[in-house]
ZADREN-460045 format. One record per residue (C-alpha): residue number from 1; chain; x, y, z. Coordinates in Angstrom, 1 decimal, m for minus. Example, Ala and Ser with C-alpha at 12.3 -4.5 7.8 and 13.67 -1.06 7.14 Angstrom:
! ZADREN-460045
{1, "A", {12.3, m4.5, 7.8}};
{2, "A", {13.7, m1.1, 7.1}};
This chain:
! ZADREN-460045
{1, "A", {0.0, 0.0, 0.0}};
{2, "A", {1.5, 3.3, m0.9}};
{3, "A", {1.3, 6.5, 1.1}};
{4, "A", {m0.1, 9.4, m0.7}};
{5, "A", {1.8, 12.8, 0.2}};
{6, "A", {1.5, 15.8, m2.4}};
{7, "A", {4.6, 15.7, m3.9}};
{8, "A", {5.9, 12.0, m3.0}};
{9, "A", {5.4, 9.1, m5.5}};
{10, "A", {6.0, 5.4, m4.3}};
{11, "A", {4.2, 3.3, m7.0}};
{12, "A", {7.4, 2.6, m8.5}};
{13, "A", {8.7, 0.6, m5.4}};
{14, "A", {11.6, 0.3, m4.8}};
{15, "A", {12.2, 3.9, m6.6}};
{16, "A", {10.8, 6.5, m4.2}};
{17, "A", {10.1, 10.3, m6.1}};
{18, "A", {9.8, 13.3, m4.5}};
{19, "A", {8.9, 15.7, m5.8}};
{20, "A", {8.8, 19.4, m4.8}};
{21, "A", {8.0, 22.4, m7.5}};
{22, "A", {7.7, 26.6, m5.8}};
{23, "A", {8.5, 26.9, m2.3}};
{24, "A", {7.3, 23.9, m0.3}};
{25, "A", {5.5, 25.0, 3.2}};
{26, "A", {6.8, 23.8, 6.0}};
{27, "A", {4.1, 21.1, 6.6}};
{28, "A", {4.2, 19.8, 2.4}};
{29, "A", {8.3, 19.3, 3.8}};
{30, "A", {7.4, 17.4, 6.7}};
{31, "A", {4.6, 15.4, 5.5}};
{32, "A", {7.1, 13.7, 3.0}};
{33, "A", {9.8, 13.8, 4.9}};
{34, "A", {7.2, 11.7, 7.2}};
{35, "A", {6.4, 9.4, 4.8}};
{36, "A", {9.3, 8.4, 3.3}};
{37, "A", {10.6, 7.5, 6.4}};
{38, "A", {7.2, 5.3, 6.3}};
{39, "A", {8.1, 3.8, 2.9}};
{40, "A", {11.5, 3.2, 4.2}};
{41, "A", {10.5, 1.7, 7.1}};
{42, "A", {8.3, m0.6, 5.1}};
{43, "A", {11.2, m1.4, 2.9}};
{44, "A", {13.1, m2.3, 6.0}};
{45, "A", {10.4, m4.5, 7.2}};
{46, "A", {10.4, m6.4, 3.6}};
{47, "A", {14.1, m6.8, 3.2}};
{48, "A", {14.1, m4.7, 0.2}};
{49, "A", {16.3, m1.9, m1.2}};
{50, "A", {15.3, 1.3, m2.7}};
{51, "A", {16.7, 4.2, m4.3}};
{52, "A", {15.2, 8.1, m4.3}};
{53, "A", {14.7, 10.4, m6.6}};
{54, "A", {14.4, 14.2, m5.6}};
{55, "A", {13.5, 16.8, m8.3}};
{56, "A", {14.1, 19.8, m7.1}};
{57, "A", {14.0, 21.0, m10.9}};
{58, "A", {11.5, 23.7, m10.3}};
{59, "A", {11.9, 24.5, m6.8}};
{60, "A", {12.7, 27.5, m5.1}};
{61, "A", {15.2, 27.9, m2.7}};
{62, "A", {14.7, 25.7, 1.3}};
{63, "A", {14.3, 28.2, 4.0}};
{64, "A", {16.6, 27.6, 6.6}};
{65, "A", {14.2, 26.1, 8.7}};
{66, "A", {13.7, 23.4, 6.3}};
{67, "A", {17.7, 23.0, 5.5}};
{68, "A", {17.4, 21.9, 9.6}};
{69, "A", {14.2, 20.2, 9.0}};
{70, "A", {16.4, 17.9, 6.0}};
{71, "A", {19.4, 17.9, 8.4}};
{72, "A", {17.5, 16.4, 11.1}};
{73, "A", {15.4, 13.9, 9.2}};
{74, "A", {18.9, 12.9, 8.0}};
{75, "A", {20.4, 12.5, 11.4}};
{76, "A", {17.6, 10.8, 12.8}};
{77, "A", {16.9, 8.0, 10.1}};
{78, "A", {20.5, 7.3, 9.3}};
{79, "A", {20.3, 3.5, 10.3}};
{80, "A", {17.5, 2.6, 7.9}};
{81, "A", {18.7, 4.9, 5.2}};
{82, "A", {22.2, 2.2, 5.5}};
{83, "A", {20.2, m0.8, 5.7}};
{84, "A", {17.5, 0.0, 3.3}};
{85, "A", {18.6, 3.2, 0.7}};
{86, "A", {21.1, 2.6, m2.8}};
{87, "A", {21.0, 6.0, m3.4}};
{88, "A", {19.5, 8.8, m4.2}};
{89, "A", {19.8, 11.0, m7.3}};
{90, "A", {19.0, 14.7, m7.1}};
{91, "A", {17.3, 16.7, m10.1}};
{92, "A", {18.8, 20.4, m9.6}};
{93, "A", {18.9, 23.0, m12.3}};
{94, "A", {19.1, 26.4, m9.5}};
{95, "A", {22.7, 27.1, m8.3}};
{96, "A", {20.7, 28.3, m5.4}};
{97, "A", {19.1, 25.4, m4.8}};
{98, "A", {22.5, 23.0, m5.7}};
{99, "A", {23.8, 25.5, m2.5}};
{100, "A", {21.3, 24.6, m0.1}};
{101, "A", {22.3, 20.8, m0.8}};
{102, "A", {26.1, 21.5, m0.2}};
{103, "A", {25.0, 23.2, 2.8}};
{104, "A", {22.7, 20.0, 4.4}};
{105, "A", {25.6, 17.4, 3.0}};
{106, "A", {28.3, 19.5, 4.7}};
{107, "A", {26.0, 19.6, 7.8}};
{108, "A", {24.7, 16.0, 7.7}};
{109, "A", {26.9, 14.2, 4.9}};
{110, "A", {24.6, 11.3, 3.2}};
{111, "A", {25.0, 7.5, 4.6}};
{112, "A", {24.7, 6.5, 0.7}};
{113, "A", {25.4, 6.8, m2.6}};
{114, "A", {24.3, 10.1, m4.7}};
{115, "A", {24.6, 11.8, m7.6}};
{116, "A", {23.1, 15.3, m8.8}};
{117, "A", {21.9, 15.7, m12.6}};
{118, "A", {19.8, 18.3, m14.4}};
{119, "A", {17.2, 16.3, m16.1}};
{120, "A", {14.4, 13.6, m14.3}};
{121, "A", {15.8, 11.1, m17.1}};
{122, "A", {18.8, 11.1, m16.0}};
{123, "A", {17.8, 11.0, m12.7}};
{124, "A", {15.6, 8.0, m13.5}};
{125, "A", {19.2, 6.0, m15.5}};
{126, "A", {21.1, 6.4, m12.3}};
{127, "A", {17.9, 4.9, m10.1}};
{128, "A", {17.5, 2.0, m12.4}};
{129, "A", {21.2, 1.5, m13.1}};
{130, "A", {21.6, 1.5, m9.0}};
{131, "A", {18.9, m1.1, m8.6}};
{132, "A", {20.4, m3.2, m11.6}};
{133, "A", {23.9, m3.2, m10.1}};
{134, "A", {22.5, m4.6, m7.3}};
{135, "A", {20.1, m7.5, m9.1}};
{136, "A", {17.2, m5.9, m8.5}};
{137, "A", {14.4, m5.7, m10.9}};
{138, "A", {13.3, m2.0, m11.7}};
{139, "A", {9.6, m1.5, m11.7}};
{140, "A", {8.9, m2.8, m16.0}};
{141, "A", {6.6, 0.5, m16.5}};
{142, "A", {8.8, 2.9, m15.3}};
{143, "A", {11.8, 1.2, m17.5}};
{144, "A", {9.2, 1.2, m20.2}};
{145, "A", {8.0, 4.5, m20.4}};
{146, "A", {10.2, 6.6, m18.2}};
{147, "A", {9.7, 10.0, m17.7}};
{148, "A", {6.1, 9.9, m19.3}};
{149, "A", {4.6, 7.1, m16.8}};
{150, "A", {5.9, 9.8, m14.1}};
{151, "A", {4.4, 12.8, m15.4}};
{152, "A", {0.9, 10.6, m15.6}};
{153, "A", {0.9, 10.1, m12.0}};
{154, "A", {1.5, 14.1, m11.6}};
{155, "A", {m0.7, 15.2, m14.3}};
């Protein structure tokens, strides 16, 4: 069962998208931080791997309230973000926003693999190319139709 969050696509288990466009309120933040930690959680439970895909493509910039908010989600779910997380891939166009990354990963360095690109398909080739380097079957839609199957669940 997948948790619905504005903003947070799991029903391409074990690829986790969040998704964030404008400035996110404080509450949009938390509730996905909140439910990823869910979806990990479950992952956890299941034995099962995922990797996460952030775009951040057309987001304004965190407030420094939610850079803590991201640094202390990090801290706090750093042991099932090594047991259960590949990776997670980062879709950043904004220097601004690419700052307010080095900022949290200078603060709260990621327990994982990650990469930053400027488009969701490449985003979505690391993902699967994580998941396949590790023998694990990414979901056959997403493989399929990529970027489009995405943008269907966003509309």
């Amino acid at each position: 069962m997948s948790v619905r969050v504005p903003g947070l696509i799991t029903d391409f288990s074990p690829i986790i998208v969040r998704q964030v466009s404008g400035s996110m309120t404080d509450e949009t933040m938390r509730a996905q931080l909140d439910a990823t930690a869910i979806e990990l959680h479950r992952a956890q439970a299941a034995g099962l791997r995922t990797v996460t895909i952030i775009d951040l493509s057309q987001a304004a910039g965190a407030t420094a309230a939610q850079r803590e908010m991201q640094t202390d989600w990090l801290t706090r779910h750093d042991d099932v973000l090594r047991r259960v997380s590949l990776g997670t891939a980062f879709v950043v166009r904004s220097q601004m926003v690419r700052g307010a990354l080095t900022g949290i990963f200078w603060l709260r360095p990621l327990p994982h693999e990650y990469t930053i690109t400027t488009s969701l398909d490449a985003a979505l080739d690391w993902a699967i190319d994580r998941l396949v380097s590790q023998g694990i079957a990414p979901p056959d839609r997403l493989v399929r139709a990529r970027t489009r199957a995405l943008l269907e669940l966003t509309g």
